[in-house]
C-alpha atoms as one frame of an Amber mdcrd trajectory, in Angstrom:
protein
   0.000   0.000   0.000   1.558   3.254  -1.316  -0.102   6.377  -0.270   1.009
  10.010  -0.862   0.169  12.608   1.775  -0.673  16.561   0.529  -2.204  15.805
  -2.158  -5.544  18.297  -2.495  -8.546  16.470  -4.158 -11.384  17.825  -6.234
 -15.067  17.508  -5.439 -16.342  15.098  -8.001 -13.021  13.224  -8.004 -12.853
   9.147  -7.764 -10.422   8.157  -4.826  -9.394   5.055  -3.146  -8.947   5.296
   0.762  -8.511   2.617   2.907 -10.143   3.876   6.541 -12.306   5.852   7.967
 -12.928   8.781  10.942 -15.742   7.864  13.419 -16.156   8.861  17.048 -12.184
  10.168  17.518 -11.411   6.942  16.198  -9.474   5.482  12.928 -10.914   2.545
  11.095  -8.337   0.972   8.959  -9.210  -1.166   5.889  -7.199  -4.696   4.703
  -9.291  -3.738   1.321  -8.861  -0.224  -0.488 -12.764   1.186  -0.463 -13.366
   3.164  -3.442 -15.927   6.678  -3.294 -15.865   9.947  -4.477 -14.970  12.948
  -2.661 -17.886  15.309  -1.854 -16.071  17.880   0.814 -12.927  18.856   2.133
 -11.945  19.775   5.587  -8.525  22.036   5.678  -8.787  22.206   9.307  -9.209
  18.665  10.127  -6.729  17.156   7.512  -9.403  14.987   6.117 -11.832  14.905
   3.736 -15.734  13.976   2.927 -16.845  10.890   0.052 -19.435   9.559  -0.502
 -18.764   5.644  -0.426 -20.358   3.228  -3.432 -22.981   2.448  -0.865 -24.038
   6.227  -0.688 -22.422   6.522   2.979 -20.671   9.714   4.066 -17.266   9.117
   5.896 -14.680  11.382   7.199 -11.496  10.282   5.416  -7.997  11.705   6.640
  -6.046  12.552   4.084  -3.110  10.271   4.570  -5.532   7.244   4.093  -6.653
   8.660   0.206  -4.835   7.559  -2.571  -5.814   7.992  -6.084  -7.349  10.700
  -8.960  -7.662  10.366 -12.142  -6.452   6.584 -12.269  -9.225   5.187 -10.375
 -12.312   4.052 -12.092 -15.547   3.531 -10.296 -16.508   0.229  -9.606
């Protein structure tokens, strides 16, 4: 698993990320979930997408990889 910190995402854009933000805590992923990124918060270091199931998450940056190279499932 490669993943590239600082990277800014556009709303609209197809990411992997493999975790998720809930409740203070970090949910970490064996799999890389695929969504598309609907938000971004500068002040948290993390961002919002939408997941294929239609779920929101909070995604910190450092757990997105991805842009233009990732196709939607």
């Amino acid at each position: 698993m490669r993943i590239e910190a600082k990277t800014v995402y556009k709303a609209g854009e197809t990411v992997r990320y493999w975790g998720v933000k809930t409740g203070g805590l970090t949910w970490l992923s064996a799999e890389a979930l695929t969504g598309k990124i609907i938000g971004r918060q500068r002040e948290k270091q993390s961002y919002k997408i939408e997941g294929q199931s239609g779920t929101i998450h909070d995604v910190p940056e450092k757990l997105i990889e991805g842009g233009s190279e990732v196709k939607a499932g």
